[in-house]
C-alpha positions as CSV (number, residue, x, y, z in Angstrom):
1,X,0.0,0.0,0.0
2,X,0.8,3.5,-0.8
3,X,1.8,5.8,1.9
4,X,1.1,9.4,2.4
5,X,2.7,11.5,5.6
6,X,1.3,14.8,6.7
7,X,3.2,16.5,9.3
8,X,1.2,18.6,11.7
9,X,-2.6,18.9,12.4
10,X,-3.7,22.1,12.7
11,X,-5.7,24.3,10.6
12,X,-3.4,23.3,7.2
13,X,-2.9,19.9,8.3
14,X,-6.4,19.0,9.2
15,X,-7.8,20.9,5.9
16,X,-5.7,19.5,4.1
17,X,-6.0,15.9,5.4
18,X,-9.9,16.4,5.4
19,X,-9.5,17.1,1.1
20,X,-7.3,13.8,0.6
21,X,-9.6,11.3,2.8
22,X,-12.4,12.8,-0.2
23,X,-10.2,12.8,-3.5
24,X,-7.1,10.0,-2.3
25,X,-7.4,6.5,-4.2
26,X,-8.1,3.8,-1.4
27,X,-4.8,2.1,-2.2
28,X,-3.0,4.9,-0.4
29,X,-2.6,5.1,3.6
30,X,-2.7,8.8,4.9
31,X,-0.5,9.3,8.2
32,X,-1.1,12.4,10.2
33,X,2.0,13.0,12.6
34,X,1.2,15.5,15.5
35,X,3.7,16.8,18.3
36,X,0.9,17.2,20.8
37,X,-1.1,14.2,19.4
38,X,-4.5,16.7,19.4
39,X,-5.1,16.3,16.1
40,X,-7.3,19.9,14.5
41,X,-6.5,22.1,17.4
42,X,-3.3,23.6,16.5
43,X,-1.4,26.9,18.2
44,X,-4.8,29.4,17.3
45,X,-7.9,27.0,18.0
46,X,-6.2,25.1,20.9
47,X,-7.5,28.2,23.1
48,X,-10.6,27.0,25.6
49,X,-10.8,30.5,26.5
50,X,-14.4,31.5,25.8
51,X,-13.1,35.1,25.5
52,X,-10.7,34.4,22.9
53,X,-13.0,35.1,20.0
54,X,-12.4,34.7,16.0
55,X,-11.0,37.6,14.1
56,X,-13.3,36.6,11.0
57,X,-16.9,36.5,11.1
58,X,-18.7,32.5,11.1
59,X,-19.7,32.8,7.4
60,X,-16.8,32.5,6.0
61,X,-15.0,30.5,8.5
62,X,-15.4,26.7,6.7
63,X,-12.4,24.9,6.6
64,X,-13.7,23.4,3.1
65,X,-13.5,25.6,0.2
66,X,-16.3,24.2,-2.0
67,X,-18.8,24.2,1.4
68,X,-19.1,27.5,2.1
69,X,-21.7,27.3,4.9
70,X,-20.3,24.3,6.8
71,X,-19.2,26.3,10.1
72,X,-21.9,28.1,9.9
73,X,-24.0,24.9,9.9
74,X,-22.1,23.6,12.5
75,X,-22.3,27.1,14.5
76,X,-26.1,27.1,14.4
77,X,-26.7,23.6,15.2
78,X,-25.6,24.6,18.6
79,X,-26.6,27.9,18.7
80,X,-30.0,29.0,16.3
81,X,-29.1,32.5,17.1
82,X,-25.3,32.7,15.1
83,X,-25.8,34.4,11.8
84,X,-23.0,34.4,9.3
85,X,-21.5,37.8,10.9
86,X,-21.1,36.8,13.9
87,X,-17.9,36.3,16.2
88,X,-17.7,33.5,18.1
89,X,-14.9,31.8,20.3
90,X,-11.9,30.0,18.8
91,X,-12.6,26.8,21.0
92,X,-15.7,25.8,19.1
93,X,-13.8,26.0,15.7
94,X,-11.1,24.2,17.2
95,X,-13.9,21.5,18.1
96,X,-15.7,22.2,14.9
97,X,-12.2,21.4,12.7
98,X,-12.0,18.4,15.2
99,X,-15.2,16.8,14.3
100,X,-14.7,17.5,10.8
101,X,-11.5,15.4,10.8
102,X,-13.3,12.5,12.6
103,X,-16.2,12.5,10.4
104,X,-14.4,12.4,7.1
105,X,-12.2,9.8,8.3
106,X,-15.3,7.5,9.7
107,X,-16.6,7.3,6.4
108,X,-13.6,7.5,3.9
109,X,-12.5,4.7,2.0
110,X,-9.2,6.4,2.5
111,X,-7.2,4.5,5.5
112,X,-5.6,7.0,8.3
113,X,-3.4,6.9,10.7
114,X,-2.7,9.2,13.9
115,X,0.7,9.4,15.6
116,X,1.7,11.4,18.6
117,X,5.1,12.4,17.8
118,X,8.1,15.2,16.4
119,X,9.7,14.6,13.8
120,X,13.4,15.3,13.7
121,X,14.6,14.5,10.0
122,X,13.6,13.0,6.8
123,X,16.1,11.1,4.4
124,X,15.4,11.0,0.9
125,X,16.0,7.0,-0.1
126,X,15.2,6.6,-4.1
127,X,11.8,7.6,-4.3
128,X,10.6,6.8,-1.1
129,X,11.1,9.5,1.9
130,X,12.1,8.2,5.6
131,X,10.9,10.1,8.5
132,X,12.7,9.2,12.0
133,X,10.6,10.1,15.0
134,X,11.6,11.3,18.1
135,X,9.9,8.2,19.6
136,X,12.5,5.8,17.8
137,X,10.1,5.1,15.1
138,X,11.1,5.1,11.3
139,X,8.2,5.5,8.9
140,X,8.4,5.0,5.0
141,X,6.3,7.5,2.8
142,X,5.9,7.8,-0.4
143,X,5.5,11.6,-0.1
144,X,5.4,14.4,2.7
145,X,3.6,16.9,3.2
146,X,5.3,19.4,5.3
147,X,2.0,21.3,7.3
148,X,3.8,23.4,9.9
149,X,2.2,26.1,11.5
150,X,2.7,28.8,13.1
151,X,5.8,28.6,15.5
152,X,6.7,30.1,18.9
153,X,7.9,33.6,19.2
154,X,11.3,34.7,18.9
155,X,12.8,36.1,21.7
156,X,13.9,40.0,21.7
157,X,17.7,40.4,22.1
158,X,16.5,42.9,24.9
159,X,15.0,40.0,26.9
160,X,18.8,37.7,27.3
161,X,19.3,39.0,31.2
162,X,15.6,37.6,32.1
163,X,15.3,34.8,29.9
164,X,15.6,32.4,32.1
165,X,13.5,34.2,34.8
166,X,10.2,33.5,36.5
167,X,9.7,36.8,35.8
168,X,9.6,36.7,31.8
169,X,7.0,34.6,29.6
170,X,8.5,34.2,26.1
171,X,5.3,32.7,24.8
172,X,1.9,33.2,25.9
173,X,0.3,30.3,24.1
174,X,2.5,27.9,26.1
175,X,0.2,27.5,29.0
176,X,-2.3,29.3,30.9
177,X,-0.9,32.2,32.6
178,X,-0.2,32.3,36.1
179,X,-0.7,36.2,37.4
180,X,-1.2,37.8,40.7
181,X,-3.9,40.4,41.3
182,X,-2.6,43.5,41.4
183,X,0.8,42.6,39.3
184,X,2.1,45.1,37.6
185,X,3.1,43.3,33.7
186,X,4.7,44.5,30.8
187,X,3.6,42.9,27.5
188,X,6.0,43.2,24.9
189,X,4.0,44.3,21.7
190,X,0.4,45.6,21.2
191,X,-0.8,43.4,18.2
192,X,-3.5,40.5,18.5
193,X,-1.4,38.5,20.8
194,X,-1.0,41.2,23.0
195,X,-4.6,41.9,22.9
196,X,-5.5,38.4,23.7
197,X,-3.2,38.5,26.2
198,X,-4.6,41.8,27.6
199,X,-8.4,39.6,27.7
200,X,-7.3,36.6,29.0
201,X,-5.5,38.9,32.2
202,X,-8.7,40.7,32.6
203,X,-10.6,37.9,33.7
204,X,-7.6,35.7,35.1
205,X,-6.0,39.1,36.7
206,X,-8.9,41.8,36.6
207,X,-6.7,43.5,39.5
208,X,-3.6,43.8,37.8
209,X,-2.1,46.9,35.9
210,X,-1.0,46.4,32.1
211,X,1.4,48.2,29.9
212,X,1.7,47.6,26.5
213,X,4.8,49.0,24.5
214,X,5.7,48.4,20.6
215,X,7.9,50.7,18.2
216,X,4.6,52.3,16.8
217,X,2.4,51.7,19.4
218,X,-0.3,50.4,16.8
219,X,-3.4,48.2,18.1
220,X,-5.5,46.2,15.8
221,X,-8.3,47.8,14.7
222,X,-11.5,46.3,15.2
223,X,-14.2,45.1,12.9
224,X,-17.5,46.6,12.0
225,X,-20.7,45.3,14.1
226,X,-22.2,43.1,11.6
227,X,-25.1,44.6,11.2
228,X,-26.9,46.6,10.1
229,X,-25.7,45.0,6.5
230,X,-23.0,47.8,4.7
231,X,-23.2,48.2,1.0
232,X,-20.6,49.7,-0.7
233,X,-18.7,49.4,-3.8
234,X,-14.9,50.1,-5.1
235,X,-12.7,50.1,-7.7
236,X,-9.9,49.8,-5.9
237,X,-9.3,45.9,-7.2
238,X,-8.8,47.0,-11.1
239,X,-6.9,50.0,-10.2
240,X,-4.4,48.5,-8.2
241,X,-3.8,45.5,-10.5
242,X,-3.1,48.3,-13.4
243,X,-0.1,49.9,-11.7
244,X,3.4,49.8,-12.2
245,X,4.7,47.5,-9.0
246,X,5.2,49.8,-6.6
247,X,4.3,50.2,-3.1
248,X,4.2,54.3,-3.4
249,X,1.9,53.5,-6.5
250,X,-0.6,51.3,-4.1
251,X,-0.2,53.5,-1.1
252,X,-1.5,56.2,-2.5
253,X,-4.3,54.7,-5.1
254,X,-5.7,53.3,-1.8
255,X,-5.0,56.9,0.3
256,X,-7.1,58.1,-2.6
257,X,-10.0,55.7,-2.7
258,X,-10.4,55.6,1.5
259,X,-10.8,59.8,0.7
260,X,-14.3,59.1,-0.9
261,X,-15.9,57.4,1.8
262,X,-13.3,57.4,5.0
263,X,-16.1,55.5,6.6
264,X,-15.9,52.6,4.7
265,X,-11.9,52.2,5.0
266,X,-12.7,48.5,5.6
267,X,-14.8,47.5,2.9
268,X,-11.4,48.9,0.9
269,X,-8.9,47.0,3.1
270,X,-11.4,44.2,2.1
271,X,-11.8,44.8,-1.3
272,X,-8.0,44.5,-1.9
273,X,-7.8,40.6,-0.1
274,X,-8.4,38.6,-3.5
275,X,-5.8,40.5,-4.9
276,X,-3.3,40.9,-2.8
277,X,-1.3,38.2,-3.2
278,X,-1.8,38.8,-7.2
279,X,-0.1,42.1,-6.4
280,X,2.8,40.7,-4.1
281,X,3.9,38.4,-6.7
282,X,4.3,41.4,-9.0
283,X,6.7,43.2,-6.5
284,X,10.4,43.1,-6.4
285,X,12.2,42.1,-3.7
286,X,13.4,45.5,-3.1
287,X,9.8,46.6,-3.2
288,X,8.7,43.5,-0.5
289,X,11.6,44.7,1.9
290,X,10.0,48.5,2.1
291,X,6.6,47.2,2.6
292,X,8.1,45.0,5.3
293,X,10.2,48.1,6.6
294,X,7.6,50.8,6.7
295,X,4.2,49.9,6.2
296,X,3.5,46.0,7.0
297,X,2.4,47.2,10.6
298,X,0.1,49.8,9.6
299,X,-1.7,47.2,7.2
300,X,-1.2,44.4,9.8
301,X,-3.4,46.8,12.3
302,X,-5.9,47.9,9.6
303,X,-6.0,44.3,7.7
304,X,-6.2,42.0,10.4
305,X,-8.9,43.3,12.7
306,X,-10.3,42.6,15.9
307,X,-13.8,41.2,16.7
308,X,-16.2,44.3,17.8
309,X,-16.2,42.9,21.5
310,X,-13.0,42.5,21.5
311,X,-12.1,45.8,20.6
312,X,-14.6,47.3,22.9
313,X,-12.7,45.6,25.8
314,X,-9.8,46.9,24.8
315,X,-10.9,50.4,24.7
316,X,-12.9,50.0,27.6
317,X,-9.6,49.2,29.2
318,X,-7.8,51.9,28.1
319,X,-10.2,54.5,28.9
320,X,-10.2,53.1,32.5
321,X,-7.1,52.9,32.5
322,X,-6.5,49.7,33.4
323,X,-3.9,48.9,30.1
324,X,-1.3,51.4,29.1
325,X,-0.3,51.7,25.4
326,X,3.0,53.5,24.7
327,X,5.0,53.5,21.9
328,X,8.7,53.1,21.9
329,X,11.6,51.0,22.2
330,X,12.7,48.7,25.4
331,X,16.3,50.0,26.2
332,X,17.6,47.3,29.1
333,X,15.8,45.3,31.2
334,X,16.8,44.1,34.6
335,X,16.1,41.8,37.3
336,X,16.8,42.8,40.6
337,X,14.7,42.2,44.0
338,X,12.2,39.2,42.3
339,X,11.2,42.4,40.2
340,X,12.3,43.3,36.4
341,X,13.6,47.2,35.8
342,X,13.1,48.5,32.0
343,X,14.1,50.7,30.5
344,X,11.7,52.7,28.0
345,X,12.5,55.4,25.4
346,X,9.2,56.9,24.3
347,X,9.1,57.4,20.6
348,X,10.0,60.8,19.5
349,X,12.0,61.3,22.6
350,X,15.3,61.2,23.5
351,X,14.1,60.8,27.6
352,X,14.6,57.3,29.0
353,X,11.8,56.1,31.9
354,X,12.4,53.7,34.3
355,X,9.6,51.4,35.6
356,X,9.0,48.3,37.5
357,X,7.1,44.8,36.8
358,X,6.5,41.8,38.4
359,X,5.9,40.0,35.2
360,X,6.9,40.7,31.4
361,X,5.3,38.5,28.6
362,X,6.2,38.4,25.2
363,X,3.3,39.0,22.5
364,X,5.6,39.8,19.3
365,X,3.4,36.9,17.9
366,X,4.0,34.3,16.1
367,X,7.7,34.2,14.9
368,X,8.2,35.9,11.3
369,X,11.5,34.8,10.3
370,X,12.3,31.6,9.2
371,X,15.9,32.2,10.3
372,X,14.8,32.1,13.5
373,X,12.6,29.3,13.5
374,X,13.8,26.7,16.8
375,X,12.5,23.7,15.1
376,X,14.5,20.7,14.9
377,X,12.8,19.7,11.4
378,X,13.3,23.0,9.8
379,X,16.4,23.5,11.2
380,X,17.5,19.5,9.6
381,X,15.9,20.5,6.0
382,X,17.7,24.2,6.0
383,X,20.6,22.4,6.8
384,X,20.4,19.6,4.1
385,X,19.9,21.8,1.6
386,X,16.0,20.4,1.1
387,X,14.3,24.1,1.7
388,X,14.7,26.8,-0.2
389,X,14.4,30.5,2.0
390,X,13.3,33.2,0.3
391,X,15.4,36.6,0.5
392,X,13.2,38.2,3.4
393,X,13.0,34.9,4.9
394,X,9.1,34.9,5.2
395,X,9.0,31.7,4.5
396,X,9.5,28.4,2.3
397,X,9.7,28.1,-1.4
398,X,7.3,25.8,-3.1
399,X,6.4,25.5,-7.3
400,X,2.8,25.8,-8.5
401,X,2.0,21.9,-7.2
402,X,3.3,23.4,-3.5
403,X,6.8,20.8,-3.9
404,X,9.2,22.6,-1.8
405,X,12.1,24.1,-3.6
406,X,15.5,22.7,-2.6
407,X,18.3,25.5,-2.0
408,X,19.2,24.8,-5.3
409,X,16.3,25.7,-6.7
410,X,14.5,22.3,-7.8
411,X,11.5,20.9,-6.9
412,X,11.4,17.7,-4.5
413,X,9.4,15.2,-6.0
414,X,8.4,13.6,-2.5
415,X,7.8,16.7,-0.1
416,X,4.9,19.7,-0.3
417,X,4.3,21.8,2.1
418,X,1.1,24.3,3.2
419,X,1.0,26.8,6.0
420,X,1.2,30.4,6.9
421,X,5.1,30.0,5.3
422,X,3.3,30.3,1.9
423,X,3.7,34.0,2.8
424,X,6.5,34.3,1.2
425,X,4.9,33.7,-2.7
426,X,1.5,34.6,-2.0
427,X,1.6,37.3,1.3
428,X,-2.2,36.0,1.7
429,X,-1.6,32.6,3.6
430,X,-2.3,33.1,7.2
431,X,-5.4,33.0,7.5
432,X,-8.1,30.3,6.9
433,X,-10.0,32.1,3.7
434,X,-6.7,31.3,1.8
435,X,-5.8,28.1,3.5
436,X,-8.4,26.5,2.6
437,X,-8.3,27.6,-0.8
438,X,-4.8,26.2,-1.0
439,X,-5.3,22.9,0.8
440,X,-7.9,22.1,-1.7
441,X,-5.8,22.6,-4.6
442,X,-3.0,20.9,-2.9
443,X,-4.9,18.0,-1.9
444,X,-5.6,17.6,-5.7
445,X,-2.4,18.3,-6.7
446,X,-1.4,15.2,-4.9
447,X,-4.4,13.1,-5.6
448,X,-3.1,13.0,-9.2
449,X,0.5,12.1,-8.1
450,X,-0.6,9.2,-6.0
451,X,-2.8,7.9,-8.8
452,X,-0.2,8.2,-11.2
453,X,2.1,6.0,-9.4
């Protein structure tokens, strides 16, 4: 029997694995290999948090690109009152992707396999790939596919003298949080993971005094109430596809069409998501590395909005004052007396403040360079010469069919690879709109391979 390896079930893996039990031959056996060994719930739906809500409304939520309505279905077989705009937590689409999984695999003629397990290196033997485990096990495959999500933070360089502290929490999504009423914390950024991490202290902490500090100081903005229904219209799509490829071009095409309706910035920011990664493939690399420099956080904060409720906690926060935004940079931090001294320069300042917390977390988010990845798989492949980075090091390179690009530049007949590392061809691949759209066509992609063989 044929054998086909995904590595890592969350949102790509599962979607993905959830196409090929409908489209594989039955001669093949699919193995899904999982750290954790919870199979669907991966870094952003493993939350049981029931204030940690989805950033996209339920209607356009499924996880299966030619079922549009399927979370929705799910959403209001529990609930009547969900509607396609509304937010709901990231716990019940982590159950609703779980459910998925196990009902596709209950009645696909497709065998599957779940294993609880890292793995720490793949050798290419022939035309057969061999995956060691770090339980000892080998496993054969006829091909991989590579479905690696989003990884831990990276550490500041700031952060080396607490490291190893108490004190410091390099990654919020490690565990539940463990905060003293009336603590005094630092969070280290003031994007979604920060303002997650804000919620989650509000009801673990509701005592406890919050400071948020980034370069910029930008916070997510938040979505629009669902209803009332907003119509609106744009050009924005044909005019930006007509431009020369370049990011002062787009800037101001986009400055230009927000100016006719400043109300309806969204339906803009919206309006440019189908094209966008149409648009990055267009740009230079020069062009990618000022976007990157300059304005990726002020369309990060515009692009990737908040729930309503969310935001209105945030800013209910800030107006009592129980969260502090500043914007700046983190000059030294110290530990001293079981509590950590920093160092702030306020933006536009030369003036350095000095303040005390009893706890500093890290919410730069997921980790965005693939340099800095501390994964013992990536760090094999890089070091084989089996990925290919691309100059910003956003991500992995992979052909049309998603076969990752050696350093050399070829294709590898025997591993794919989907994720939020597609970022660096398309820009679009984070979030589950695209993935799903690209786990379909990879899952056919490698439906014809395996019935080919």
């Amino acid at each position: 029997m044929k054998r086909l390896v995904i590595i890592g079930a969350g949102f790509s893996g599962a979607a993905t694995a959830i196409q090929l039990l409908r489209k594989l031959p039955n001669d093949v056996e699919l193995v899904i290999i999982n750290r954790s060994g919870r199979m669907a719930k991966g870094l952003a739906y493993g939350t049981n948090s029931p204030y940690h809500l989805l950033n996209v409304p339920a209607g356009n939520m499924s996880a299966i690109a030619d079922d549009p309505g399927s979370f929705l279905r799910y959403c209001q077989a529990k609930d009547p009152l969900i509607h396609s705009g509304s937010f709901v937590s990231r716990a019940l689409y982590g159950t609703y992707l779980e459910q998925l999984l196990a009902d596709e695999e209950a009645t696909s003629s497709v065998s599957c396999v779940r294993i609880a397990g890292g793995v720490t290196c793949i050798d290419q033997l022939g035309s057969v790939a061999v995956l060691q485990l770090d339980t000892g096990e080998e496993i054969i495959a006829d091909h991989v596919i590579l479905a690696a999500g989003n990884f831990p933070p990276h550490n500041p360089g700031m952060v080396a003298p607490i490291q190893r502290s108490t004190a410091y929490i390099p990654d919020p999504w490690s565990g539940p949080i463990s905060i003293e009423d009336k603590s005094h914390v630092l969070l280290i950024g003031s994007g979604l993971t920060a303002i997650d991490t804000l919620i989650a202290l509000m009801h673990s902490a509701p005592g406890a005094s919050v400071t948020m500090i980034s370069r910029r100081g930008l916070v997510p903005r938040g979505h629009r109430d669902a209803l009332p229904a907003v119509k609106f219209t744009t050009n924005i799509q044909a005019e930006i596809l007509t431009l020369p490829p370049s990011i002062t071009r787009y800037v101001r095409a986009i400055r230009a069409e927000i100016a006719k309706s400043p109300e309806h910035w969204r339906e803009v920011i919206t309006a440019l998501r189908p094209v966008s990664s149409a648009v990055w493939q267009k740009l230079g690399v020069s062009e990618r590395r000022r976007f990157l420099r300059h304005l990726q956080p002020y369309w990060d904060a515009h692009r990737h909005r908040l729930a309503p409720d969310s935001y209105r906690l945030f800013e209910t926060a800030l107006h009592n004052r129980k969260v502090k935004k500043l914007s700046g940079r983190i000059v030294e931090v110290l530990e001293r007396n079981g509590r950590v001294e920093v160092a702030l320069r306020c933006r536009g300042t030369a003036d350095v403040q000095q303040l005390q917390f009893d706890k500093v977390i890290n919410c730069t988010g997921p980790c965005q360079n693939v340099e800095h990845v501390q994964d013992q798989l990536i760090s094999f492949l890089k070091s084989a010469g089996l990925l290919s980075i691309d100059p910003l090091s956003l991500g992995i390179e992979v052909n049309e069919q998603y076969r990752v690009l050696s350093k050399a530049g070829d294709p590898l007949p025997w591993l794919s690879y989907i994720g939020p590392m597609l970022k660096a061809q398309f820009w679009e691949a984070t979030a589950v709109p695209e993935l799903r759209e690209h786990a379909s066509h990879l899952a056919t992609n490698i439906a014809i391979l395996f019935s080919e063989m």
